[in-house]
C-alpha positions as CSV (number, residue, x, y, z in Angstrom):
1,X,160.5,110.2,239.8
2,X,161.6,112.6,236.9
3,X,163.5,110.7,233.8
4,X,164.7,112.9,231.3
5,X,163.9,112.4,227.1
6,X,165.9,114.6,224.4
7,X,164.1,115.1,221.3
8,X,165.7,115.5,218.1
9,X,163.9,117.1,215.7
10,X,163.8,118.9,212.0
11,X,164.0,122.4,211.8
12,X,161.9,122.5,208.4
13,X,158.9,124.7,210.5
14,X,158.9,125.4,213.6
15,X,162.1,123.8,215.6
16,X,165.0,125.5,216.5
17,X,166.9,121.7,217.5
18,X,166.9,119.5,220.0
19,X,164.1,119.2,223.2
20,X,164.1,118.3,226.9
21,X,161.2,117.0,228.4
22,X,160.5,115.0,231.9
23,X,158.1,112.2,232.2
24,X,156.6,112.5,235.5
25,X,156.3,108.3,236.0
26,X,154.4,109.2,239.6
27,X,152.2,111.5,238.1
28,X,152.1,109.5,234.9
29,X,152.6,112.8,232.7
30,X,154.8,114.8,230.4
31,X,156.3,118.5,231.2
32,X,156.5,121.1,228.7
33,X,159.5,120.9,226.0
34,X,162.4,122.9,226.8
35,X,165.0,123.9,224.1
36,X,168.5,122.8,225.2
37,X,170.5,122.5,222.0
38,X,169.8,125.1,219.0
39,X,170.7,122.9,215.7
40,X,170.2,122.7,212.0
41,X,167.6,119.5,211.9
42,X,169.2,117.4,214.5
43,X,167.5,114.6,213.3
44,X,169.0,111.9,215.7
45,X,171.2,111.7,218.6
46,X,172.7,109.8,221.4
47,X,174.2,109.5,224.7
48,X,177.1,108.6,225.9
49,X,178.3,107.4,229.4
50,X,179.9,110.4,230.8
51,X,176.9,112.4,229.8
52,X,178.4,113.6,226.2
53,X,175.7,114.3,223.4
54,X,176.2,113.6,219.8
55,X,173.8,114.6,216.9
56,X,173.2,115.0,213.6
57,X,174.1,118.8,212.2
58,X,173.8,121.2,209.1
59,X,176.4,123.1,208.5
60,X,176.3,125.8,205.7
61,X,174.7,122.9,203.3
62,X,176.8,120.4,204.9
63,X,176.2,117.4,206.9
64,X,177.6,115.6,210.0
65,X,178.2,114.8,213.1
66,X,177.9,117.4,216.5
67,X,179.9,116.5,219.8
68,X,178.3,118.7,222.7
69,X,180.0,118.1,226.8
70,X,177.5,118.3,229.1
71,X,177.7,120.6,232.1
72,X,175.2,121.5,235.3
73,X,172.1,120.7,232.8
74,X,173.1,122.4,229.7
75,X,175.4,121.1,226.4
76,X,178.4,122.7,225.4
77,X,179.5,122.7,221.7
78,X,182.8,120.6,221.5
79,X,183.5,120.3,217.7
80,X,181.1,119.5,214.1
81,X,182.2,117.3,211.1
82,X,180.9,117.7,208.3
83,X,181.3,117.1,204.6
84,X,179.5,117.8,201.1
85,X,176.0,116.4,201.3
86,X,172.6,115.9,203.5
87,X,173.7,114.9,206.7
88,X,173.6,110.8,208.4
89,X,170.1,109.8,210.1
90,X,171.7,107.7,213.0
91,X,173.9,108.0,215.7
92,X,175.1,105.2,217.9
93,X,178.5,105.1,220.3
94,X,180.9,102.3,220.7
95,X,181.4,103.1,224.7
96,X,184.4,100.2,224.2
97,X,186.2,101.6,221.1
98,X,185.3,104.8,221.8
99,X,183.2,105.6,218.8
100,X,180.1,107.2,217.0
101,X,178.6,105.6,214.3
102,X,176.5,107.4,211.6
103,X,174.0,106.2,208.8
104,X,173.6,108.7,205.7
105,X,170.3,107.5,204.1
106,X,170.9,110.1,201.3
107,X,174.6,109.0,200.3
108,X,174.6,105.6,201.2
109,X,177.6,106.0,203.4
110,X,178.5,104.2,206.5
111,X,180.2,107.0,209.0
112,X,182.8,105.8,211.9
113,X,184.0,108.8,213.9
114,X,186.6,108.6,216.6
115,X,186.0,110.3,219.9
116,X,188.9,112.1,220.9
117,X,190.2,112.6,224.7
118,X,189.3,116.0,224.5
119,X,185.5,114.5,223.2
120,X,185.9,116.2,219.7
121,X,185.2,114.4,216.8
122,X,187.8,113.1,214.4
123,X,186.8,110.9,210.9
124,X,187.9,106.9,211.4
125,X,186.2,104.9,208.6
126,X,183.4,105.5,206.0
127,X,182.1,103.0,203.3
128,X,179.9,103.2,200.5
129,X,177.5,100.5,199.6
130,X,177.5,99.5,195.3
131,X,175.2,96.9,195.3
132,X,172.3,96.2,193.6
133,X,169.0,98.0,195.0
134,X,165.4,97.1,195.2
135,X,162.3,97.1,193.0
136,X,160.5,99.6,195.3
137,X,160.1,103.2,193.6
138,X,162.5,104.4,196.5
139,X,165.5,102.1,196.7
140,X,166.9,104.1,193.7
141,X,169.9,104.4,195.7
142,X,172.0,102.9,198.6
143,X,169.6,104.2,201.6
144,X,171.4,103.4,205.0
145,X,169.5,104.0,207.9
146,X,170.8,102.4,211.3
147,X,174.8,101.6,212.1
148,X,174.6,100.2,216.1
149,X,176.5,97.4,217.4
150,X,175.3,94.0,217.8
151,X,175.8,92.0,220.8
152,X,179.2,90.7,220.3
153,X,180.0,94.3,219.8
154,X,180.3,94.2,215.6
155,X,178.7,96.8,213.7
156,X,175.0,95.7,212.0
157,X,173.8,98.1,209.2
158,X,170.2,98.1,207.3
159,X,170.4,99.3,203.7
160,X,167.1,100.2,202.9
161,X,167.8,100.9,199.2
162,X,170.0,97.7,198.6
163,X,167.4,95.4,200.8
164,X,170.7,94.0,203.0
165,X,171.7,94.0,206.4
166,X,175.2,94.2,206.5
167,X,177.8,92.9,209.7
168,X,181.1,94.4,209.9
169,X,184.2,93.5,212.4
170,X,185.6,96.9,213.6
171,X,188.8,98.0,214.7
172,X,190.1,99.8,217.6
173,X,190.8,102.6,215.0
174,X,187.2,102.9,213.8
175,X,188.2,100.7,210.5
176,X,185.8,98.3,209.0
177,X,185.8,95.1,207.4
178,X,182.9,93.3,206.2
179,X,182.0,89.7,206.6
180,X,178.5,88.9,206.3
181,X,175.3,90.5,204.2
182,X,171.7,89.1,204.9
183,X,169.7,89.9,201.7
184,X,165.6,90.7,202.7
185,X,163.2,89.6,200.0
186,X,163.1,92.1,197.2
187,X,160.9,95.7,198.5
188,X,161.1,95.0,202.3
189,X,163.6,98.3,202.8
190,X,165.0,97.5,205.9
191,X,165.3,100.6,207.3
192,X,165.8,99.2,211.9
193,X,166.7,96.5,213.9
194,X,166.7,95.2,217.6
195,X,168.1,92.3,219.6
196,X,166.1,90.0,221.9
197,X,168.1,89.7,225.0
198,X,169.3,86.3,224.4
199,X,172.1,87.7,221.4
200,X,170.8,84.9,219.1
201,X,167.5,86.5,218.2
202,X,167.0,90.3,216.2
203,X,163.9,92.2,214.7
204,X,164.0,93.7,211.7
205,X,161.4,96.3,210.6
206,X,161.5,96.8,206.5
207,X,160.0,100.2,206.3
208,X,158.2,99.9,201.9
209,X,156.9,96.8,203.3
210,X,155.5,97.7,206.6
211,X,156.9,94.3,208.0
212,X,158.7,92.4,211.1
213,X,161.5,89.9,210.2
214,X,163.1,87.7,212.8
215,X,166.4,86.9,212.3
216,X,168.5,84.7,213.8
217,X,171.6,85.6,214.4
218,X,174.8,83.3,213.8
219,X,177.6,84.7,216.0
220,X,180.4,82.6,214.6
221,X,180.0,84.6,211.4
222,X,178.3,87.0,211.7
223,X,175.2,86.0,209.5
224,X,171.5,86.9,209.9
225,X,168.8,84.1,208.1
226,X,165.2,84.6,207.8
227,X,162.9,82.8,210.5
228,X,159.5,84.1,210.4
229,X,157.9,87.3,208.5
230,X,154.7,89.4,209.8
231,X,153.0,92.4,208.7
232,X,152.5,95.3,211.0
233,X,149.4,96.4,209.9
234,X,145.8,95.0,209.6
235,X,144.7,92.9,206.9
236,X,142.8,95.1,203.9
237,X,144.7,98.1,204.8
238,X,145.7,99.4,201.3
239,X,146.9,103.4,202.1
240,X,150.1,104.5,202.1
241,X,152.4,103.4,205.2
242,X,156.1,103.4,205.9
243,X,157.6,101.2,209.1
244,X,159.2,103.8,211.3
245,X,160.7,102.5,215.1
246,X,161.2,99.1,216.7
247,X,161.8,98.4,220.4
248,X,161.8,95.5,222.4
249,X,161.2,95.3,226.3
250,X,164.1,94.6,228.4
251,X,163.1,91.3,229.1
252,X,162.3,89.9,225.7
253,X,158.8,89.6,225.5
254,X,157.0,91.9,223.6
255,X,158.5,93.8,220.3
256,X,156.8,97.4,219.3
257,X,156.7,98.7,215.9
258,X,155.2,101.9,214.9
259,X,153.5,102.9,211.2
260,X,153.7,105.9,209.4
261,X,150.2,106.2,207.5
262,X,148.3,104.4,209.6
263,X,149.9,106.0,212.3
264,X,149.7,103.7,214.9
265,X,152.5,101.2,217.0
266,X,152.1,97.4,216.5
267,X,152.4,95.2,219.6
268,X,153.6,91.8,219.6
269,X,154.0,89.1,221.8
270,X,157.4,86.5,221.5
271,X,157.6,83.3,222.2
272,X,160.0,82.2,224.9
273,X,162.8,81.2,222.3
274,X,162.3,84.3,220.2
275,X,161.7,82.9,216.6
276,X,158.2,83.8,216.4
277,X,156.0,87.0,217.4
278,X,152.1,86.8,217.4
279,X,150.6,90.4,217.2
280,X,148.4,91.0,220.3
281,X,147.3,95.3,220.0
282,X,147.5,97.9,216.9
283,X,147.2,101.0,219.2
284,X,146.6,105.1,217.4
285,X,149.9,107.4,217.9
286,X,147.0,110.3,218.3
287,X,149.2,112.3,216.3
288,X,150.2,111.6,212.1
289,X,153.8,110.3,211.5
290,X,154.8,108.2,214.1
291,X,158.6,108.7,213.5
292,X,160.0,107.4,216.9
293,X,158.8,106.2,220.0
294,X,160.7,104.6,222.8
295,X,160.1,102.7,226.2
296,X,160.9,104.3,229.3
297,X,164.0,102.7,232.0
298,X,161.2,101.4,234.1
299,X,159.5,99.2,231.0
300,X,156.1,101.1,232.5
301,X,155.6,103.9,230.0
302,X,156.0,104.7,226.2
303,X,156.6,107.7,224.6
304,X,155.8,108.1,221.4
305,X,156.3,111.6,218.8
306,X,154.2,112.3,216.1
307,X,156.5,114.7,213.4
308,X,153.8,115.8,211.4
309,X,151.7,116.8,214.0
310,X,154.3,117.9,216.3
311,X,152.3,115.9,219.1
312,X,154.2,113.4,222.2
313,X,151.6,110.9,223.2
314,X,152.3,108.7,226.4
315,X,151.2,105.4,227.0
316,X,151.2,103.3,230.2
317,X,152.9,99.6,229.7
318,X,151.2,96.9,231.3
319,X,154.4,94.4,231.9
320,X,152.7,91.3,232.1
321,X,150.6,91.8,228.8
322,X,152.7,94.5,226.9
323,X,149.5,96.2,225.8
324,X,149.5,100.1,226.1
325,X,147.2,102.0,227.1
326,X,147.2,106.0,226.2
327,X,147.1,108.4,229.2
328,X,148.5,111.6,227.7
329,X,148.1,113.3,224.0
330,X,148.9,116.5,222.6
331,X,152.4,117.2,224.3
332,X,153.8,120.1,222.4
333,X,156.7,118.5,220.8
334,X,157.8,120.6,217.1
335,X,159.1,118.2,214.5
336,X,160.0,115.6,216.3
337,X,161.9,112.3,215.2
338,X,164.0,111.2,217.8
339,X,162.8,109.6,221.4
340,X,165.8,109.2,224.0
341,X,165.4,108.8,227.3
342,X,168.9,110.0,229.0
């Protein structure tokens, strides 16, 4: 069977935008990259259920959001918009509402876009975080890094620069109104975030501390608190790192973190509730910069891309365990930062 990955990617060297690729799960290998989108550092995308692509784009010094249709294997350029400043790092769609959600790291801006019946683009909602930012040398701004929806289909945001995670109710327009803020302890950076299966449970990765928070989550409110804190990396480790990706198997039981430094993806085992992970494997990317990695549909395989290196290295998942074990390395993949299977 042939699933299908994009690749988002900077355009800094060598990339021309965003990459196709097909993991092979009989053969247990990766084809060669194919480019299907030429873009200004698409950085991050998504996928939405008719097939529609969105992405971050440059435009003439410009940043923003891309709508592309998608036609007999190829993506056709709907509409881009854009505005005065580096461009989000996030994209996630609101299937219900009908919306894409962007995080601009550099502005510390919140972007709600409306998806039009024609599948253009349209601004909804944007908001700029004020508060107070961390201790670490880079939280000298607002730094927001993921806007996705949470369970009960609110908007969670990680402010790396202000150490919060903030909840927002949304409205069928796109409009926003907050009504909770978790505040990490002081240099964590949360920069991702993923829910265990049972809605009550999420993940957090702080990327300046290299770290795993789980939260639980209080769906009355909307209110994250702090249940249990472990480091992703081993003990006497003292180079530079940054947290990068965090995934969790479809059926709870392991979380996956990767490091940037030490270049590698943390493993962890959870506990049948979910408050507490135990890590079980620290497993080498092959590759420097482990920016993104994701599980394939089939929970059997992981892919994960190296940016620096410009290096896919694929992993086969043993369900029962979680543990990976690599089986490919040194998968042509040019700046890459952005793992979606289709």
């Amino acid at each position: 069977m042939l699933e299908h990955i994009l690749l988002g990617t900077y355009t800094r060297r060598v990339s021309k935008g965003i990459y196709q690729i097909a993991l092979d799960t009989e053969k247990e290998q990766l084809s060669e990259a194919t480019l299907v989108v030429e873009e200004t550092s698409p950085t991050y995308l998504a996928v939405d259920e008719k097939g529609a692509l969105f992405n971050v784009t440059s435009v003439d010094g410009e940043g923003g959001m891309a709508a592309y249709s998608a036609k007999d294997g190829h993506f056709d350029l709907i509409n881009k918009v854009t505005e005065a400043g580096a461009p989000p790092c996030y994209v996630a769609v609101d299937e219900e509402k009908q919306l894409v959600f962007g995080a601009n790291y550099h502005q510390g801006i919140v972007h709600v876009y409306r998806i039009l019946a024609d599948g253009s683009l349209v601004d909804a909602d944007k908001i700029v975080h004020d508060e107070a930012t961390g201790p670490h040398e880079n939280q000298d701004n607002a730094h927001v890094h993921y806007t996705d929806l949470t369970p009960d289909r609110r908007l969670v945001v990680c402010d790396l620069g202000t150490d919060r995670v903030y909840t927002y109710d949304v409205s069928a327009e796109g409009k926003l109104s907050e009504i909770a803020q978790y505040v990490a302890e002081p240099g964590t950076g949360p920069r991702h975030l993923v829910f265990h299966p049972n809605n009550q449970i999420a993940y957090l990765f702080g990327e300046l501390d290299s770290t795993v928070t789980v939260l639980a989550y209080n769906a009355e409110d909307g209110s994250f608190e702090q249940v249990q804190k472990v480091s992703t990396l081993p003990e006497g480790f003292n180079e530079f790192n940054g947290g990068a990706a965090i995934r969790i198997s479809a059926d709870g039981r392991f979380v996956y973190a990767s490091n940037r430094g030490h270049d590698s993806i943390a493993v962890y085992a959870v506990a049948k509730d979910g408050r507490s992970i135990e890590r079980v494997q620290l497993i080498s990317t092959e590759g420097e910069i482990p920016r993104d990695f994701d599980l394939d549909p089939s929970g059997k395989f992981v892919v994960a891309a190296n940016q620096n290196t410009d290096n896919l290295t694929l992993y086969r998942r043993d369900e029962e365990t979680g543990l990976l074990e690599m089986i490919q390395k040194d998968v042509y993949a040019p700046e890459c930062v952005c793992v979606y299977f289709k």
